[in-house]
Backbone as CSV, one residue per row, in Angstrom:
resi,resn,N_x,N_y,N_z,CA_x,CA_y,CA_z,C_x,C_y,C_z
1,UNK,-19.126,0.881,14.258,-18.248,0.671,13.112,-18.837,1.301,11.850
2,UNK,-20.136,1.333,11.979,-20.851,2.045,10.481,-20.646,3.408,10.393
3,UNK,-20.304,4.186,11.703,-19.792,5.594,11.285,-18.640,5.690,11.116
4,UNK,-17.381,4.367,10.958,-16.224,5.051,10.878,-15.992,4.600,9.166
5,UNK,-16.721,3.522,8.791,-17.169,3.036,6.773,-17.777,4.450,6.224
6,UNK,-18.647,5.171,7.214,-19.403,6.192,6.263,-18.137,7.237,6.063
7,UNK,-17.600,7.153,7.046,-16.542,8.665,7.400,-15.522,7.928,6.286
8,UNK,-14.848,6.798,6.505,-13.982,6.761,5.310,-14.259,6.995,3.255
9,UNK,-15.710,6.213,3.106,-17.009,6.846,1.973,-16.524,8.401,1.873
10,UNK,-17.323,9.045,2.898,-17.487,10.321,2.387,-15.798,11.117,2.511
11,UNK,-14.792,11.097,2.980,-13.530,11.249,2.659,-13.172,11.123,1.672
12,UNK,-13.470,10.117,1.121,-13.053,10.145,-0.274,-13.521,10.366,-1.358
13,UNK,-14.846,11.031,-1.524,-16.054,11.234,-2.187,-15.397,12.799,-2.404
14,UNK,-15.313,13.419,-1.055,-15.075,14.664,-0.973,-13.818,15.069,-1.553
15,UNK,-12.808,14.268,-1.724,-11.468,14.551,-2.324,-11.898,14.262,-3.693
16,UNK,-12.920,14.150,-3.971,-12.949,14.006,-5.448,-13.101,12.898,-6.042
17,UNK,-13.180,11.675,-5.569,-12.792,10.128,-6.445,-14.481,9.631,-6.426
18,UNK,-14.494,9.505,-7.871,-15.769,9.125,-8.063,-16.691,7.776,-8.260
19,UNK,-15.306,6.689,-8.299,-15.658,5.390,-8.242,-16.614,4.918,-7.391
20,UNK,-16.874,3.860,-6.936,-17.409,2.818,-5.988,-16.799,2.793,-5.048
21,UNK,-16.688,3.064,-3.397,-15.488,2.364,-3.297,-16.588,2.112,-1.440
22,UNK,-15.580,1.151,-0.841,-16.809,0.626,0.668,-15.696,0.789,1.841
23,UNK,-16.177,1.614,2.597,-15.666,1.772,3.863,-14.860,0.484,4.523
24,UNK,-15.969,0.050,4.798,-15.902,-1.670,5.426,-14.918,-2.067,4.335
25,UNK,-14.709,-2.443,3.170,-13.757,-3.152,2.760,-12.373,-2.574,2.935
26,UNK,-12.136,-0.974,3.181,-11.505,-0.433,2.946,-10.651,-0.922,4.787
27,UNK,-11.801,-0.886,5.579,-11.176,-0.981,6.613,-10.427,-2.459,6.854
28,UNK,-11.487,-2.827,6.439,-11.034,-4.665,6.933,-9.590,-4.933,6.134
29,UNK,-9.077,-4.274,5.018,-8.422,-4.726,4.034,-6.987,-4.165,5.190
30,UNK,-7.487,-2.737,5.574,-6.410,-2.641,6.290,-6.037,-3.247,7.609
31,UNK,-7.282,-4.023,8.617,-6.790,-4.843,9.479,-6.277,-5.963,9.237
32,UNK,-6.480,-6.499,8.024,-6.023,-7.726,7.682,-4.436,-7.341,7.767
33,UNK,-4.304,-6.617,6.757,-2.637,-6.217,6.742,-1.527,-5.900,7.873
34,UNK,-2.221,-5.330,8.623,-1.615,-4.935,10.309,-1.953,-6.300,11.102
35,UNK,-2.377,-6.933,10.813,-2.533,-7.925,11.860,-1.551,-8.595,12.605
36,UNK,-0.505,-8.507,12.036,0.894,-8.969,12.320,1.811,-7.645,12.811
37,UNK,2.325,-6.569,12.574,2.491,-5.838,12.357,3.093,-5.111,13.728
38,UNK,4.326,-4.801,14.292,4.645,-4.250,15.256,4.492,-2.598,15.207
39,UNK,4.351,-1.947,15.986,4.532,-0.132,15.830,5.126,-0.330,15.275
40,UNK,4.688,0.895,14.554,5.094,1.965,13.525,4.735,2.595,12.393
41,UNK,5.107,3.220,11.478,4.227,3.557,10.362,4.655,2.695,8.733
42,UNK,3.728,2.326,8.151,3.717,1.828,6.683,3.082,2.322,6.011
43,UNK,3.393,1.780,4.527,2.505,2.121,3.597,1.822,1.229,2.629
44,UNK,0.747,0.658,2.670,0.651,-0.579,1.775,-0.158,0.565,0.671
45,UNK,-0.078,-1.236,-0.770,-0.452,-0.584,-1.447,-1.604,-1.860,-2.156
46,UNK,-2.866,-0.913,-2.672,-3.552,-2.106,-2.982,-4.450,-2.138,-4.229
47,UNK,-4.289,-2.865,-5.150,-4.614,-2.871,-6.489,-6.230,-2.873,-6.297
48,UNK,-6.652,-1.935,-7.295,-8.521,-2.123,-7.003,-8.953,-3.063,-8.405
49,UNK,-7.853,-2.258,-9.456,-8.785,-3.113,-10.834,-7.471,-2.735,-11.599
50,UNK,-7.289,-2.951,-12.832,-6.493,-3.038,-14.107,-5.606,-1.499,-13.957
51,UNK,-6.442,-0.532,-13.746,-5.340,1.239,-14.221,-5.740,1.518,-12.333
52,UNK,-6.323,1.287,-11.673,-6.457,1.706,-10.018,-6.078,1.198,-9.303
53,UNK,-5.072,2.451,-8.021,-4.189,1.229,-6.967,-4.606,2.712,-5.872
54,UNK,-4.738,1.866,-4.815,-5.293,2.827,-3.723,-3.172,2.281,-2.830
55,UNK,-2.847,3.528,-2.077,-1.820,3.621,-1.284,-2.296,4.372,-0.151
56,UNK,-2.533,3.304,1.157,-2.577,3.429,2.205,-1.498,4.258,3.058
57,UNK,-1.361,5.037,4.161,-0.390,5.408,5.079,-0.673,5.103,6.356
58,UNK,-0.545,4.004,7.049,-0.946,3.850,8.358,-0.256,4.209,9.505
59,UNK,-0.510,4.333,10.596,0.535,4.267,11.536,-0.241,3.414,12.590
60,UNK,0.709,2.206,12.948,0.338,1.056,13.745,0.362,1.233,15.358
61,UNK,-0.325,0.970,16.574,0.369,1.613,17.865,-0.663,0.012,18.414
62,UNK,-0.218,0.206,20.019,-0.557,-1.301,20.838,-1.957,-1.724,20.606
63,UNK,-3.089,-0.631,20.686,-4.311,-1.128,20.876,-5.036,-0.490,19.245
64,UNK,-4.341,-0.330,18.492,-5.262,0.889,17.316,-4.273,0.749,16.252
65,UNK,-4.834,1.489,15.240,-4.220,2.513,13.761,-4.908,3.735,13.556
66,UNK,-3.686,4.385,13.007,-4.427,5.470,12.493,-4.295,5.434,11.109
67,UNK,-5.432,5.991,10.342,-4.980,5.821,8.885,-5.190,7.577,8.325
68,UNK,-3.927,7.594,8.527,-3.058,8.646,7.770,-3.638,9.264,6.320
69,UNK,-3.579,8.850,5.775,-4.080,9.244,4.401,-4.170,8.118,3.363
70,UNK,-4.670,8.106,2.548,-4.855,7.051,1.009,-4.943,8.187,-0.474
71,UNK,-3.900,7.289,-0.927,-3.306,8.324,-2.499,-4.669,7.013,-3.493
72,UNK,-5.197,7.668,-3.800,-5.678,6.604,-5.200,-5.185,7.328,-6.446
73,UNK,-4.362,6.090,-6.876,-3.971,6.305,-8.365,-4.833,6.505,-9.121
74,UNK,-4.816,6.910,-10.752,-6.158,6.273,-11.527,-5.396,7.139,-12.850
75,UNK,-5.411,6.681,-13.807,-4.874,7.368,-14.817,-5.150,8.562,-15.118
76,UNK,-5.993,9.220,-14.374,-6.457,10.809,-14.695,-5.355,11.429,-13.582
77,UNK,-5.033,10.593,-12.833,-4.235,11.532,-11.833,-4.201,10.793,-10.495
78,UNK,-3.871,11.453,-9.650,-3.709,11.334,-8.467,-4.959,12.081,-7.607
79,UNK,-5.737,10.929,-6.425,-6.531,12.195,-5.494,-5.970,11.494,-3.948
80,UNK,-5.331,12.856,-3.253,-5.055,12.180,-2.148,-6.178,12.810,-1.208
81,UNK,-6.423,12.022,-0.184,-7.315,11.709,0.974,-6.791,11.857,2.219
82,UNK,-7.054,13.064,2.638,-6.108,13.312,4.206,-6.672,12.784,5.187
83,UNK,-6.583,11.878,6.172,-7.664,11.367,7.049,-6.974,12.469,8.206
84,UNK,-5.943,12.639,8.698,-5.583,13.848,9.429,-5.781,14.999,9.651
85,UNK,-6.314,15.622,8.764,-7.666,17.045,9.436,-9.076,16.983,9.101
């Protein structure tokens, strides 16, 4: 599990976003949300602090997710995060 926190870290490091931000929370935040959740694809969205909202794209299937990409807002702009190539 610690290489898939580092891989989500450095994804988003590399798109540019310079905050804090933790794999592990990033992941867990999204199993929590699917936990219920029949196939298919969503998009949650999740407030980090006061001007920052991270937008998830998941796609849900029987045994897994894939996580698609994450848009983080932030008043300078937009950095999106392709987890797909």
């Amino acid at each position: 599990m610690e290489e898939i926190y580092r891989l989500i870290e450095e994804k988003i490091k590399e798109a540019g976003h310079e905050g804090n931000v933790s794999g592990k929370d990033i992941y867990d935040e999204i199993c929590d949300q699917i936990e219920e959740a029949e196939n298919g694809s969503y998009i949650f969205m999740s407030k980090k602090d006061d001007d920052v909202f991270f937008e998830y794209k998941i796609d849900v299937m029987d045994d897994n997710f894939n996580l698609s990409y994450i848009d983080i807002n932030t008043p300078q702009g937009k950095i999106h995060v392709d987890f797909d190539n």
